[in-house]
MARTI-680389 format. One record per residue (C-alpha): residue number from 1; x, y, z; residue in three letters. Coordinates in steps of 0.1 Angstrom, whole numbers. Example, Ala and Ser with C-alpha at 12.3 -4.5 7.8 and 13.67 -1.06 7.14 Angstrom:
MARTI-680389
1; 123; -45; 78; ALA
2; 137; -11; 71; SER
This chain:
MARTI-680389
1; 131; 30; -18; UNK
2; 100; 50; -7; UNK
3; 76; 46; 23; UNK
4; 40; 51; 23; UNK
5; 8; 44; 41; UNK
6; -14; 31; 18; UNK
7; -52; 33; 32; UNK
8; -82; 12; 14; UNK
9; -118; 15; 25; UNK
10; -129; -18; 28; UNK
11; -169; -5; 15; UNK
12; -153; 4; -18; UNK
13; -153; -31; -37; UNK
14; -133; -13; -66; UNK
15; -104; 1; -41; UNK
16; -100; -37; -24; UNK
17; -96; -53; -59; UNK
18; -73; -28; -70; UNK
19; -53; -32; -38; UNK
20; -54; -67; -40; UNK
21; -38; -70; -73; UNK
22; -10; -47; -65; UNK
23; -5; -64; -37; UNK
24; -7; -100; -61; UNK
25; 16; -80; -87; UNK
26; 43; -61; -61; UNK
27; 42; -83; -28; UNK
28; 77; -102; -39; UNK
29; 96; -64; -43; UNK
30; 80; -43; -16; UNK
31; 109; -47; 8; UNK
32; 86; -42; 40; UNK
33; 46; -47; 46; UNK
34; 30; -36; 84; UNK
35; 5; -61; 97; UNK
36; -30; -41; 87; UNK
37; -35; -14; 109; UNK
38; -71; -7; 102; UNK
39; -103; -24; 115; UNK
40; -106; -45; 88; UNK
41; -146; -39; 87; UNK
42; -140; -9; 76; UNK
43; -106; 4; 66; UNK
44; -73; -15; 64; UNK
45; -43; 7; 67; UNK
46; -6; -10; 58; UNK
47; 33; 9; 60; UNK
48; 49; -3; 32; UNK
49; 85; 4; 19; UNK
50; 89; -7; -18; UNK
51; 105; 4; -50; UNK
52; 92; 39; -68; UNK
53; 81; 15; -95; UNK
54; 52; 2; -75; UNK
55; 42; 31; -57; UNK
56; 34; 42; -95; UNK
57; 8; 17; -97; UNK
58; -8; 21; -70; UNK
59; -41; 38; -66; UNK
60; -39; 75; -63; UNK
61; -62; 79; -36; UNK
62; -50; 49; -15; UNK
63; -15; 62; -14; UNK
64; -15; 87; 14; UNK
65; 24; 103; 14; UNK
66; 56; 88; 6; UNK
67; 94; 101; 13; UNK
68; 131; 81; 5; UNK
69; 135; 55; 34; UNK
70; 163; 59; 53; UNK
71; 192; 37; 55; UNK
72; 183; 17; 29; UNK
């Protein structure tokens, strides 16, 4: 499993739909999702721990670092 913090700027209407569907696609085998940690005017900001496969699909520039989770 890998963690990340996945970062979407909310004035970039391509970024939100692409997060959205990865999110409509992956939601079921991510194994952990923070409550949004952004403004959510402006930027919404999530932890998530999921499955290498997923962090593959995300958006390049939404996907801010990543390392093997821990005890897992």
């Amino acid at each position: 499993m890998l963690k990340a913090t996945v970062i979407v700027a909310r004035d970039n209407p391509s970024e939100v739909s692409a997060i959205e569907l990865w999110f409509s696609q992956w939601r079921d085998k991510l194994v952990s999702v923070s409550e949004n940690h952004g403004c959510g005017c402006c930027v919404d900001i999530w932890e998530i721990e999921g499955p290498s496969e997923a962090f593959a699909e995300l958006p390049l520039k939404t996907y801010t670092g990543s390392g093997p989770s821990h005890g897992a």
